[in-house]
N, C-alpha and C positions, 0 to 999 in steps of 0.2 A: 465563543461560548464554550465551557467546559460542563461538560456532563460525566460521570464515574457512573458508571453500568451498576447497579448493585449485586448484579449476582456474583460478581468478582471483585472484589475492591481493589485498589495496588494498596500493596503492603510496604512500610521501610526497608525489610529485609530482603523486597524483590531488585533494590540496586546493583546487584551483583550478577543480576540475570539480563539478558538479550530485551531489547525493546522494538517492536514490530509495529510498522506504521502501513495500514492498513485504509483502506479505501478506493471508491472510482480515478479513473486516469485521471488530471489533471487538476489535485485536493493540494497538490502539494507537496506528498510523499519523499520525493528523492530531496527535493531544495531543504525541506524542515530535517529530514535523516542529517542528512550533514552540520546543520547550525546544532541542530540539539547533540550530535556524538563530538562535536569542538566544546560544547559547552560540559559537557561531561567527560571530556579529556578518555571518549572510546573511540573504537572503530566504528566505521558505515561501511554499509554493502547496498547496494540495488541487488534487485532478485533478477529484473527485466536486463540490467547490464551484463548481470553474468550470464544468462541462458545466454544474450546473444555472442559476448566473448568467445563463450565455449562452443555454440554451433555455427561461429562463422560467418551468423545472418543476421539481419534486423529479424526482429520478430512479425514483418509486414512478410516478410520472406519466407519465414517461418511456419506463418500460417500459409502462405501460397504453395509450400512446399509438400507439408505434414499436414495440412489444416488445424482446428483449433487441437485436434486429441493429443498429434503431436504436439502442439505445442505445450498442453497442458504437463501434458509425461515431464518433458525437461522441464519444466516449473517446478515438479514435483521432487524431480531430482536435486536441483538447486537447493530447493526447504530446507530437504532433508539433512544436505551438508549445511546448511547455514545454522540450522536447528542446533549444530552441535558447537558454535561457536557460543564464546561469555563476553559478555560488556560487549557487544556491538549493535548500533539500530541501525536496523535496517527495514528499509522500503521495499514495499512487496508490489506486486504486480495488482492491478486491478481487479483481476479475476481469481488470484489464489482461494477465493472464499468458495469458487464455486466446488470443491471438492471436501467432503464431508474428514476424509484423512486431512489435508490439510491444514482445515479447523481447530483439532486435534493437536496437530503438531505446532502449531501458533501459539495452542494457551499452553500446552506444556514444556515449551522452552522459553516461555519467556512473559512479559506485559505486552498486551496488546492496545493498540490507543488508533481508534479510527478515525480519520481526516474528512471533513465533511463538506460540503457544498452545494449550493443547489444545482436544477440543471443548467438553465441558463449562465451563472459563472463557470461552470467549469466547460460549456459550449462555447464559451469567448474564450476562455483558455487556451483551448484547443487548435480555437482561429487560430491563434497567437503566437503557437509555438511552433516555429519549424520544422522540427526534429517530426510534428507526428506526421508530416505526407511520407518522410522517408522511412521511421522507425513501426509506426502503429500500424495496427490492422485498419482497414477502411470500416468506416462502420456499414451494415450491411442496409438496414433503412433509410440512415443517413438524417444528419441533422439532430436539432433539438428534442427530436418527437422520440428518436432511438434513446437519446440520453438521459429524458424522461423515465423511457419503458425501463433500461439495464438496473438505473439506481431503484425503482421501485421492485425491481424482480434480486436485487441482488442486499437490499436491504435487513431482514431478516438475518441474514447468512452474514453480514458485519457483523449486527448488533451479536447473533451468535456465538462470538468469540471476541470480542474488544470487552476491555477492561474499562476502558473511557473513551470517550467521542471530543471531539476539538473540531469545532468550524473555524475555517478555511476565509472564510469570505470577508473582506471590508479590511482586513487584519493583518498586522505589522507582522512580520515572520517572528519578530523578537516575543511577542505578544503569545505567536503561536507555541513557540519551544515553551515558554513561563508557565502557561496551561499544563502543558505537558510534565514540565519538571515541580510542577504542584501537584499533580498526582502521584509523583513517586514521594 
């Protein structure tokens, strides 16, 4: 399903700008950055890839290290270089929204298109994916009930900054880029 936020529209003239794919862990993010910047003949970046490049750790690590603040800080650093990058989408962390700078830095380098899902799919996801015992933060609740509470507390603070919304769920990745590249 495609939705265009109205308080932002994409504009034709914004294809020359950064496209930031925004959402809870497991919408989608990195897998759609890549098909959509092949389909646009740009560059992709993970935000999550590069913090851990650069500090060395899984961000499970990361957090065990620095806790979430730390972790946040290096997220914040990453934006920032990424911010200054053109023609690239990139897949942002789950949690970038929760900082009001952030926000900020999202609608003004670039389109913002947030990836959506319910809890329960992106709780199977999760099952699913190996990478998250070794990559992710454990979640602290645990379970459906947490993935419930995040997306309803971190809701707002999306819709706050995306341009357009694209659900995730039932849907052909091909399906999902096409959404996307209909809004630009």
């Amino acid at each position: 399903m495609l939705r265009i936020m109205p308080s932002s529209p994409f504009a034709p003239s914004s294809c020359n700008t950064n496209i930031f794919l925004i959402g809870y862990r497991g919408t989608g993010k990195t897998t759609v950055a890549r098909l959509l910047a092949e389909k646009l003949k740009w560059d992709w970046a993970d935000s999550d890839q590069l913090v851990e490049s650069r500090a060395g750790l899984s961000i499970r690590e990361i957090f065990a290290r620095e806790g979430e603040g730390g972790f946040r800080e290096r997220e914040a650093l990453i934006l920032d270089e990424l911010c200054q990058r053109q023609k690239h989408v990139i897949a942002t962390g789950g949690g970038i929204v929760l900082r009001e700078d952030n926000r900020h830095k999202l609608r003004s380098a670039g389109r913002v298109v947030w990836l959506t899902a319910d809890a329960g799919t992106i709780w199977q996801r999760m099952q699913e994916d190996s990478t998250t015992v070794n990559r992710r933060p454990a979640l602290t609740v645990g379970g459906l009930a947490e993935v419930e509470q995040v997306l309803n507390a971190r809701e707002a603070l999306y819709r706050d900054c995306a341009d357009g919304k694209v659900s995730t769920v039932g849907r052909s990745l091909e399906d999902i880029v096409q959404d996307i590249l209909l809004l630009l």
